[in-house]
N, C-alpha and C positions, 0 to 999 in steps of 0.2 A: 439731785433731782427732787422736786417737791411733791412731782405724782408719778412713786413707785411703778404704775400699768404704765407707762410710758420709757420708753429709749431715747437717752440722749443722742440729737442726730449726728452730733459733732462726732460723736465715742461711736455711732457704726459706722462713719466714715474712716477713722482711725485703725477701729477693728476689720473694715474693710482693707486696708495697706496691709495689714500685720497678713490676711488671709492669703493674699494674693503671691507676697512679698515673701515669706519663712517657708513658705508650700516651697521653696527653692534651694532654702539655702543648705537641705541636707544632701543635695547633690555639689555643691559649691564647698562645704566640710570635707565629703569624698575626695574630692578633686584638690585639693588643699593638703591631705595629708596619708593618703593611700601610698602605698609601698613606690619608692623611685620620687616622690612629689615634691621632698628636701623640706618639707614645715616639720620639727618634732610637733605633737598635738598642742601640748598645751602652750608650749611657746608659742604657734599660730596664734592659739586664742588669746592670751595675753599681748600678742603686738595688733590684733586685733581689734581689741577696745582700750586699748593704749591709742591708740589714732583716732577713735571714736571719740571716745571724751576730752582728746583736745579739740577736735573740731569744734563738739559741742559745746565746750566750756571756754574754749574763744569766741562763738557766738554769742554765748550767755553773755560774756566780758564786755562787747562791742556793744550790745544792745543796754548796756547798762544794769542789767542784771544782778539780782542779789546772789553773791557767790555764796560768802560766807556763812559756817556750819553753828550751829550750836550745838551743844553737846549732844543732847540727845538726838538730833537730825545729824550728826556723824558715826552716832551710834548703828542706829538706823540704818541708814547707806552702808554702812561697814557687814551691817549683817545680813541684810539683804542682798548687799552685792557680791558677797560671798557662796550666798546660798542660790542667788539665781543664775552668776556666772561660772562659779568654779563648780560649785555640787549638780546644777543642772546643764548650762552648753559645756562648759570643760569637759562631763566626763560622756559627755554626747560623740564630743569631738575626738575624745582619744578609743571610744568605742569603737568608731565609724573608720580605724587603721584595719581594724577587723572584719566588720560587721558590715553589708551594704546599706545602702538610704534607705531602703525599701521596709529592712527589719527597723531599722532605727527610727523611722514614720511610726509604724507599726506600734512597739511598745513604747515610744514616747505619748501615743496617743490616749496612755489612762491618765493624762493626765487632767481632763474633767473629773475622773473616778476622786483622784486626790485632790484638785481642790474641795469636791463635798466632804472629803472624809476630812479633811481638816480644819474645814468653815465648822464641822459638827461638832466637831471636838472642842475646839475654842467658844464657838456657843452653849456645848451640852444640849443638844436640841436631838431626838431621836430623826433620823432618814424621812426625807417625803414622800410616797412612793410615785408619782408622775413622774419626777425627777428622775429620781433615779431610775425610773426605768425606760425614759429617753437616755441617759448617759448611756447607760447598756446598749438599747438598738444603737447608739453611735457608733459605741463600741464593737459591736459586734459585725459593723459595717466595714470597723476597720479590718478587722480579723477578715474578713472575707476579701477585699480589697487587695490584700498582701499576702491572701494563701498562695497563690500561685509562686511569690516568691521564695516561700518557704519550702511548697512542695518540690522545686523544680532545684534543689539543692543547695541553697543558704545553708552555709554553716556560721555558727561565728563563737567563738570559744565561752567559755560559761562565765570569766571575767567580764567581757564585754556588755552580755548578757545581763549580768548585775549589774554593771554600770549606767545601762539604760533603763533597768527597773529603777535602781534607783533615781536619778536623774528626773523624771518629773514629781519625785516627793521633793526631792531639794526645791524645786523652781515652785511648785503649792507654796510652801509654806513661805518662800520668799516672798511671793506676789501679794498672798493673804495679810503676811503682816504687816508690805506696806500699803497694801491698798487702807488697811486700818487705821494709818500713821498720817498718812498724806498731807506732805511737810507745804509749807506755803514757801514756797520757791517755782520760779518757772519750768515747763514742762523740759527745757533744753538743760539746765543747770539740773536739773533732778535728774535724766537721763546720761547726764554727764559725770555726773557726782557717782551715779551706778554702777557706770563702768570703768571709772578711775580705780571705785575701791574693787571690784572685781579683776582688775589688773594689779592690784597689789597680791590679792589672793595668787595669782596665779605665778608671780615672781616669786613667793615663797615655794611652790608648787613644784618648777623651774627649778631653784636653786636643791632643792630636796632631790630630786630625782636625776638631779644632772644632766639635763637635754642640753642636747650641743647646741652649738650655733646654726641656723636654717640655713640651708642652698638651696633654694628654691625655683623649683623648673619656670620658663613661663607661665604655662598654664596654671601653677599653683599660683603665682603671682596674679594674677588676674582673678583666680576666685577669691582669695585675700581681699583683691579690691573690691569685689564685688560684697563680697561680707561685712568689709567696714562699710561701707557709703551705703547698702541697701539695706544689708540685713541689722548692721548697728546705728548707722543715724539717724536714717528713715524711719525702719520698722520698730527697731526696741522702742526708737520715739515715742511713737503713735503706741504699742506694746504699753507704756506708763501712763498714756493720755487714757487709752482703755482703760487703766484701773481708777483711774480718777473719776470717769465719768459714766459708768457702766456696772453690773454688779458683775461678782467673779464667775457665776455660773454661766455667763452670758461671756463671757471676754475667752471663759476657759473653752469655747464653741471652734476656737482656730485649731485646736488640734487635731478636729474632727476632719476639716478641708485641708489643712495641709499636706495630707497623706494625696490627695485628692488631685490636687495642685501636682506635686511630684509627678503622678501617673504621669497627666496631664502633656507636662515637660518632658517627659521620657519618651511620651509616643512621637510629641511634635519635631522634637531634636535629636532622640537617639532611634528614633523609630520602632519605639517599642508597642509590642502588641497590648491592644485594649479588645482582651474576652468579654464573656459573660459574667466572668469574679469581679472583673472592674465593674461593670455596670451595675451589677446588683449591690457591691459594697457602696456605690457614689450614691444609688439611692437609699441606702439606709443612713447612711452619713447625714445624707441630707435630713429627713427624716427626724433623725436623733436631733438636729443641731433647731429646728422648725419644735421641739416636742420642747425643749430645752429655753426658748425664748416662748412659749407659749405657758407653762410652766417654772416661771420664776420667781424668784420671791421678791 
């Protein structure tokens, strides 16, 4: 972009799919590998984006596409796909055998907090306080958003727990260091490339841990497909097209609505209730995400 005050519109259109699109798919995760569902976790996710990046990388092929890696652009893909797919949705996913959507929206959602903390670190640049303190109101939208599910008795074991604190540092520092890379390959070969080598990650994962082979009920089978085709080809898509075209403070804005999105789906389809925690966390979210693009660097 060549004038920083300005948003590429292409990138909040993209950023717009990611919003709409991932607000979903921690109920489609649940449904996928909750008790009785037949996906081990991380096998789900590994056959997951194992499907993904062949569609995408037969796409790429068709269209004539630069496939091939150079080293340092395999490097790249290797370590970012590890660290966005295996260290951020892997351990999302085997979280959420536990843990409902609702907690796992919840603490996935600092992860604005960590990409500043690690754009700062890589910069050495002290905190700005506007910023940071729209991340917080977002923050703190989400935490009101999701008390009720906490209050109303969420448990989920402190394994879990860790998994999802950790889980958006792994995906920060993935995104951060390729948005800084940003290999010249098309947006379907880069997104394909992603998730190839984050299915390598997850076959060692797999072989280490010894997950059996999936019997997966229908309904798991369906949110499977829903994950590959929505949440991996679609959304990761557009997910890569945002860091290319948008800064990370602004892209990092989707984890504010996707909590959001969830409620959203829960009331319309499982008929769940929307209080006054909903509404007050949607508008601080909101808020937070409005303080966040008005405040960027």
């Amino acid at each position: 972009m060549n004038d920083t005050n300005k948003l590429d519109r292409r990138g909040l259109g993209h950023l717009l799919v990611v919003y709409l699109i991932w607000g979903s798919t921690y109920l489609a995760i649940r449904l996928a590998v909750r008790e009785g569902a037949g996906f081990p976790p991380f096998m789900m996710a590994g056959l997951r984006v194992t499907a993904a990046a062949a569609i995408l990388l037969g796409w790429a092929a068709l269209r004539g596409e630069r496939l091939r890696l150079t080293g340092r652009e395999f490097i790249l893909f290797l370590g970012s796909g590890l660290l966005l797919w295996v260290g951020g949705n892997g351990l999302v996913t085997w979280a959420e055998m536990h843990a409902s959507s609702g907690l796992a929206a919840l603490l996935v959602a600092s992860i604005p907090i960590w990409f500043e903390v690690v754009a700062m670190v890589a910069d050495r640049r002290r905190p700005r306080g506007r910023l940071t303190a729209s991340i917080l109101l977002g923050f703190t939208g989400v935490g009101i958003l999701t008390w009720p599910i906490l209050r109303t008795g969420v448990r989920a074991d402190v394994m879990a727990v860790i998994a999802l604190l950790l889980a958006p540092l792994f995906w920060a520092i993935g995104s951060v260091w390729f948005q800084r890379r940003k290999p010249d390959l098309s947006i379907r070969a880069i997104s394909g490339w992603q998730q190839l080598c984050g299915a390598l990650g997850f076959l060692v994962v797999v072989l280490i841990r010894r997950e059996p082979l999936p019997t997966p009920t229908a309904e798991a089978w369906l949110a499977w497909g829903y994950l590959v085709l929505f949440g991996s080809v679609i959304a990761f898509t557009s997910y890569m097209s945002t860091l290319r075209l948008l800064p990370a403070s602004v892209v990092s804005t989707y984890a504010y609505v996707n909590p959001v999105i969830a409620v959203l789906l829960g009331w319309l389809i499982l008929h769940e209730e929307v209080t006054g925690y909903t509404l007050a966390g949607a508008l601080l979210i909101i808020a937070g995400v409005a303080g966040i693009f008005n405040n960027r660097g």
